[in-house]
Structures are given as structure tokens and as C-alpha cells.
C-alpha positions in Angstrom: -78.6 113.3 -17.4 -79.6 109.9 -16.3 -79.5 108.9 -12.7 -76.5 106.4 -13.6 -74.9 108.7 -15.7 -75.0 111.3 -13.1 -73.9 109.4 -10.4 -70.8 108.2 -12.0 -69.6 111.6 -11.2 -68.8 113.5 -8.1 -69.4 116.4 -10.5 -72.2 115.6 -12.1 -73.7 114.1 -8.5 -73.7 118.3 -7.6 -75.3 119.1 -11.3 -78.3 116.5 -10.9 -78.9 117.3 -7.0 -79.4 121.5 -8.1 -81.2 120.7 -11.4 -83.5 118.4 -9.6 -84.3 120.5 -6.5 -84.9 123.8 -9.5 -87.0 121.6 -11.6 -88.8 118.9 -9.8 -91.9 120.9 -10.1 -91.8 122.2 -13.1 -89.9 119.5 -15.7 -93.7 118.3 -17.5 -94.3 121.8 -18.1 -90.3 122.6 -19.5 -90.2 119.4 -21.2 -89.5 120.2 -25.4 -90.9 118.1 -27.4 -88.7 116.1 -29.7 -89.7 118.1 -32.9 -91.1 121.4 -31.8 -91.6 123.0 -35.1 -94.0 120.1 -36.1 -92.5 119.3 -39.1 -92.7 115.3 -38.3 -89.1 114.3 -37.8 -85.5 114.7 -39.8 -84.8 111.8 -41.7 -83.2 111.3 -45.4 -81.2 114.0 -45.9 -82.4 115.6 -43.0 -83.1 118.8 -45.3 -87.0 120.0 -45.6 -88.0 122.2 -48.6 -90.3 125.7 -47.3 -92.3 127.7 -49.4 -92.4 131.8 -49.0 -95.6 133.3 -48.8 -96.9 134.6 -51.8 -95.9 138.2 -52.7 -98.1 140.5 -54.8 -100.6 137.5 -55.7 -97.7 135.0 -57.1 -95.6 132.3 -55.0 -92.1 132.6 -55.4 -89.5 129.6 -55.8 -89.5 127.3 -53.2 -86.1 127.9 -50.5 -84.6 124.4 -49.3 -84.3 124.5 -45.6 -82.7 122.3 -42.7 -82.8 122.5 -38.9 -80.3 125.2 -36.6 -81.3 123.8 -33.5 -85.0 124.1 -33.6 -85.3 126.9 -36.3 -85.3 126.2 -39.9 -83.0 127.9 -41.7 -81.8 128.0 -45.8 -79.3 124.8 -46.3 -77.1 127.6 -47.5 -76.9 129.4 -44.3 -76.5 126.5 -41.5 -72.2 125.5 -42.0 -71.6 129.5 -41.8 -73.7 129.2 -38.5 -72.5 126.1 -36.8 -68.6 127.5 -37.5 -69.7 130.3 -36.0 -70.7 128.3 -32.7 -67.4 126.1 -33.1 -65.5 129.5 -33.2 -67.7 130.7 -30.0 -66.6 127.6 -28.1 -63.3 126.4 -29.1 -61.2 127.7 -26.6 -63.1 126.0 -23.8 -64.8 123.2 -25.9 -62.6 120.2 -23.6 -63.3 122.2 -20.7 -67.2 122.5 -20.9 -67.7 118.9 -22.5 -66.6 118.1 -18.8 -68.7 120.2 -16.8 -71.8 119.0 -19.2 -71.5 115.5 -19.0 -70.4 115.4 -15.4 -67.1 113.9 -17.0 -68.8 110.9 -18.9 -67.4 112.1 -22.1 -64.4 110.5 -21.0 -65.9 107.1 -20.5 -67.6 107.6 -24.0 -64.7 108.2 -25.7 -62.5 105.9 -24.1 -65.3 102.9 -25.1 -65.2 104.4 -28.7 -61.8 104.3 -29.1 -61.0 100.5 -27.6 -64.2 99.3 -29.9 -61.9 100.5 -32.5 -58.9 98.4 -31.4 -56.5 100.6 -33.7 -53.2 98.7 -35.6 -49.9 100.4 -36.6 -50.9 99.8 -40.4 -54.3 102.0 -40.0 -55.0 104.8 -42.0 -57.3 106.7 -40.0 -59.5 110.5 -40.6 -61.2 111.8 -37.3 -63.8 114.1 -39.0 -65.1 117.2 -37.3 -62.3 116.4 -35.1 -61.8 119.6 -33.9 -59.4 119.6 -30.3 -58.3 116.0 -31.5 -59.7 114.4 -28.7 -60.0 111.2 -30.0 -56.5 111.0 -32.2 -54.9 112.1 -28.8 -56.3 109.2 -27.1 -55.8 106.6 -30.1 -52.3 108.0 -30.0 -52.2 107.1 -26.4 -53.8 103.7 -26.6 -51.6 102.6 -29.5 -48.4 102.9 -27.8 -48.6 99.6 -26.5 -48.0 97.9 -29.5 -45.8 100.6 -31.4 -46.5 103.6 -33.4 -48.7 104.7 -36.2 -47.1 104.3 -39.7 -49.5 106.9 -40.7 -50.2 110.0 -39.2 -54.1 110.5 -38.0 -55.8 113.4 -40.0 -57.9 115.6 -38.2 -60.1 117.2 -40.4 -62.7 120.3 -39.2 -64.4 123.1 -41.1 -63.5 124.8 -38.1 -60.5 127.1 -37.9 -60.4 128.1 -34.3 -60.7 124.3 -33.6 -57.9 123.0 -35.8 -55.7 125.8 -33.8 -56.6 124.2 -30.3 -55.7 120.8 -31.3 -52.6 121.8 -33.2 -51.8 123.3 -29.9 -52.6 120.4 -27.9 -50.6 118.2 -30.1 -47.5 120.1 -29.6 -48.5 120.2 -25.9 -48.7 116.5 -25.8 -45.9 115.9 -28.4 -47.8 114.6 -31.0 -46.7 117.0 -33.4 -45.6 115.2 -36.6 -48.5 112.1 -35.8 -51.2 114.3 -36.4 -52.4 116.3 -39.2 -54.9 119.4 -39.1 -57.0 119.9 -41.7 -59.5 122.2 -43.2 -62.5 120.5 -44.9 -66.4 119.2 -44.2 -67.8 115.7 -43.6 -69.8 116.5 -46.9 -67.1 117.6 -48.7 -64.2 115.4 -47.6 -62.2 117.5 -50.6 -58.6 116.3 -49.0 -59.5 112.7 -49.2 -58.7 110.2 -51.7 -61.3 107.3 -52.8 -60.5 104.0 -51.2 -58.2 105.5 -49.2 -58.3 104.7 -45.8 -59.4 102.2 -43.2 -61.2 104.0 -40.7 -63.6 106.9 -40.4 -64.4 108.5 -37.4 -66.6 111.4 -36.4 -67.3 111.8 -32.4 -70.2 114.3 -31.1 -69.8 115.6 -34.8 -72.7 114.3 -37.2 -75.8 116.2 -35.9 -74.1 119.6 -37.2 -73.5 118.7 -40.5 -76.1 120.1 -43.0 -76.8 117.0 -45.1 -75.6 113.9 -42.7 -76.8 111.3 -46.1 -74.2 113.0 -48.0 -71.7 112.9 -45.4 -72.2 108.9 -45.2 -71.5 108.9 -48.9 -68.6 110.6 -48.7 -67.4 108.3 -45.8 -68.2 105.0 -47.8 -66.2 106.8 -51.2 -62.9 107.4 -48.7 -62.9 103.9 -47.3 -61.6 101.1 -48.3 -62.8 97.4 -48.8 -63.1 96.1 -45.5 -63.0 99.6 -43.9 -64.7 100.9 -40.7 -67.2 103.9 -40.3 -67.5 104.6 -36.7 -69.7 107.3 -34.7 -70.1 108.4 -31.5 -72.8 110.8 -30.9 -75.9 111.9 -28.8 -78.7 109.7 -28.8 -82.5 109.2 -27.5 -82.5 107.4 -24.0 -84.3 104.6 -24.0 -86.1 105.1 -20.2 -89.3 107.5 -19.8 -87.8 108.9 -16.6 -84.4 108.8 -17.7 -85.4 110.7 -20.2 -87.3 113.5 -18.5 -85.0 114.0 -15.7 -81.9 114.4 -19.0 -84.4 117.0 -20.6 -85.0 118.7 -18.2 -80.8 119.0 -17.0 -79.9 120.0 -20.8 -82.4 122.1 -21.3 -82.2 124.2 -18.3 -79.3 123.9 -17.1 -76.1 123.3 -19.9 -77.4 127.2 -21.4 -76.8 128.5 -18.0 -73.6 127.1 -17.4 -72.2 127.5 -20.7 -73.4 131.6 -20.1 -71.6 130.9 -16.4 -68.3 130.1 -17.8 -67.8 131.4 -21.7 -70.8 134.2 -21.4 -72.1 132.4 -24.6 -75.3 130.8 -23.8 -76.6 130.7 -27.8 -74.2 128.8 -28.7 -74.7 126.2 -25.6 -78.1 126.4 -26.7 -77.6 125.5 -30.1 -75.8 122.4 -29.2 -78.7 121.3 -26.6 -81.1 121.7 -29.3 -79.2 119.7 -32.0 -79.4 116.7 -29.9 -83.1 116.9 -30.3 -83.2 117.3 -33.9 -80.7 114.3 -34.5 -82.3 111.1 -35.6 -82.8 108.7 -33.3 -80.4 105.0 -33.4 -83.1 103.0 -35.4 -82.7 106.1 -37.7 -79.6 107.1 -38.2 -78.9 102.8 -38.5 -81.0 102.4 -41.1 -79.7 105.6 -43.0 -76.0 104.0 -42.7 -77.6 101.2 -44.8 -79.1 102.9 -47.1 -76.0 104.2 -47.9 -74.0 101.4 -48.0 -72.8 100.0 -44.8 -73.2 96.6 -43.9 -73.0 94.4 -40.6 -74.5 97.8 -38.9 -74.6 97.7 -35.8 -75.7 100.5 -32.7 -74.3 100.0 -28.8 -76.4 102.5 -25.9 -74.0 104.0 -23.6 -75.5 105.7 -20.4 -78.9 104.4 -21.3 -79.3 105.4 -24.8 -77.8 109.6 -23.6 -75.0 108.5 -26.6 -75.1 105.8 -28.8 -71.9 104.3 -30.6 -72.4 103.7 -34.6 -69.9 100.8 -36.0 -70.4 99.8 -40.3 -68.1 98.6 -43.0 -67.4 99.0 -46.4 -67.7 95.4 -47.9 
């Protein structure tokens, strides 16, 4: 993390201090570089076509591929894969997003959700919502000013995550103002066209396989005047900041995700995704391209996340 991120944090104060003493000498060398498999950035579709190698003196057909991390795997294989991680890391997914982001996450979310300034009359989706982080804390912020007339829907390819939140909701009595849902940013199969007034997706968009197509399907399920809204890892905008928050995610979020889950693949799967995301100039102009206007991109921590605001006009 950043120096200011970090220091926000008693917690993450004690993660900067180890991670710099361990890798002070050694964070040039460690450094990744931002596409390791040299295949010249991830934008579009984010989905890169690979040809086998030829077999008995012919080629055979060519085998789309897209980014796990930094391998390249078939498009087919990569939502199989990421549910796998989700279904690795549910039960302590709230728990870890703390200890990662020395409790920051918090802040993030709590800016996304005030930018959003919910009403009682919204119909709002929280894709690859997972825990229902952010419907709990809409939920909580709307209470000032009454109640939703519509319950939030949660929807997540993710089984094991729709089971924490559903948990959580009853937990928090929000049972009955929230509904779990199976389906896929790319798919958004539950959804009706023109249906609803605001889309969100939070720390979500880097795993989906074909994050164009998920942007469609966002701009079809709004309506006129509706709101796409994304929160999600980013590239910091400082040299140093950005070395010293390479070299604490690379090194050390595997190592504590194998400390307190004893999964450290799927820890570094996440790591790696942020590093095969588009940057914001990116990912803005790929919101245009598919049909948002009055785009705009706001750095939190220094560019470490970056909130994503659009509209359907």
C-alpha cells in the first residue's frame, strides 16, 4: 500500500513497517511488471486469441484466450476458475478484505456508496455482490430518509458467496430488503431491459471474462437517466507509491491469505488480477465506447482504487 493509505491504519501501520523492513532491499528486483506475459496490455474485450503449435506438420484452429491472473487461459475455462477462488474465500472474504487493505476498504466503500446518494424510489443491482457489502451499507445509509420501495438485488455467480450474505442479511435484519441471486455480469439473465436505476459492481469487474460485454449488459438493464457505478483496483498514480504497493501485494497478501485461510493461490490470484486490469484512462474510455456518457474516474488512496461513475442518457 501507499504510505497514506497505510498510515490511515493502526493495522496496516504494522503491515507496511514488516513488509518494508523484508523488502527494502529487494523490491527492484520483486517488482512484476505490469504485463508479465508480454502480450502488450488487456484492452477491448480484454480476450486475446493464441494459436497451438502445429501438430504433425498442420496448425490447428486457433483457441481464444483471456488472462487468470498472469496465465492465459481458454475464455471457456476462466468463470469455472474465478468461482472456484470465490468458493475458496467466501467464508473469510470480509474478514481478509480487512487485514489486506489495512481496513481502507471501509473508507472505499463508504465514499462509493455516499457518491451514490441512494432515494427510496431506486431500483438498484449490486453485481458480483457476493457478502452484500455494499447493499448492507446502502441499507444503512438510507435509513435516514425512509426505506427502499424496492428491494436491492444481489447478484453473484458465486454460490458460497450468495450463502454468506443471505446470512448476513438475516444477521443484520435485512431479510426481505435484499435479494440473492445467481447470475454473471455478462449474462445478467434475471434482469429486465430498462429496468433499473442503478448498477453497481465493487472490487468485482477485473474477474469477469469479457468486462466489454458486461458494460453492455449494464447499459441494456438501465434505464434513461440511469447510473453505472464501479469501484475497483486501480494503477497508483506515484512511482514510489507504487513500488512500495507492489511490493506489499505481491509479497505479502499470498502470505497472509496462506496465514489465515491456508489458501495462498487463490490470494494470489486476486493480487495478480489487479495487474491485469486496465488502468482508469482504460477502463474510461471502454465505458464510452459502450455507451456511457458524462464518464467520469475519482483516485482514492492515490490511484490504489479508483471509483467509475456513467449514465445512460
Amino acid at each position: 500500500m501507499t504510505l497514506s493509505l497505510l498510515t490511515n491504519s493502526r493495522r496496516g501501520v504494522s503491515l507496511f513497517q514488516s513488509a518494508s523492513r523484508s523488502l527494502s532491499r529487494t523490491v527492484q528486483k520483486n517488482q512484476p511488471d505490469r504485463d508479465p506475459t508480454g502480450n502488450g496490455g488487456i484492452g477491448g474485450s480484454m480476450v486475446n486469441e493464441a494459436e497451438h503449435s502445429q501438430t504433425n506438420g498442420r496448425r490447428t484452429e486457433q483457441v481464444e484466450t483471456t488472462h487468470f491472473g498472469f496465465q492465459d487461459i481458454p475464455v471457456n475455462e476462466k468463470s469455472d476458475r474465478v468461482r472456484g477462488v470465490f468458493a475458496n474465500v467466501a467464508e473469510n472474504y470480509d474478514l481478509m478484505n480487512d487485514l489486506m487493505s489495512g481496513g481502507m476498504h471501509r473508507r472505499w466503500k463508504a465514499s462509493f456508496v455516499k457518491s451514490l446518494g441512494a432515494t427510496p424510489d431506486m431500483k438498484i443491482i449490486d453485481v458480483a455482490g457476493g457478502t452484500g457489502d455494499i447493499s448492507f451499507r446502502i441499507l444503512d445509509d438510507i435509513k435516514q430518509i425512509g426505506a427502499l420501495e424496492s428491494p436491492i438485488k444481489v447478484l453473484d455467480p458465486s454460490v458460497p458467496m450468495l450463502e454468506v450474505g443471505r446470512r448476513r442479511a438475516s444477521e443484520l435484519n435485512y431479510a426481505g430488503q435484499v435479494e440473492f441471486e445467481i447470475d454473471d455480469a455478462e449474462e445478467l439473465s434475471t434482469v429486465a431491459d430498462d429496468s433499473v436505476d442503478a448498477y453497481l459492481i465493487s472490487f468485482g469487474m477485473r474477474n469477469v471474462t469479457n468486462p466489454a460485454k458486461a458494460l453492455q449488459q449494464a447499459l441494456r438493464v438501465l434505464r434513461r437517466g440511469g447510473r453505472f457505478m464501479m469501484l475497483e483496483f486501480a494503477k497508483v498514480d506515484n512511482p514510489i507509491g507504487e513500488q512500495l504497493y507492489d511490493a506489499y501485494s505481491v509479497n505479502l497478501i499470498p502470505s497472509m491469505g496462506e496465514a489465515v485461510t491456508g489458501d495462498r493461490a487463490s490470494y494470489t490470484y486476486l493480487v495478480e488480477s489487479i495487474r491485469r486490469f486496465p488502468g482508469q484512462e482504460e477502463f474510461g474510455a471502454m465505458m464510452e465506447e459502450a455507451g456511457f456518457r458524462s464518464v467520469q474516474k475519482e483516485n482514492l488512496s492515490f490511484g490504489v482504487v479508483c471509483q467509475y461513475s456513467g449514465f445512460k442518457l
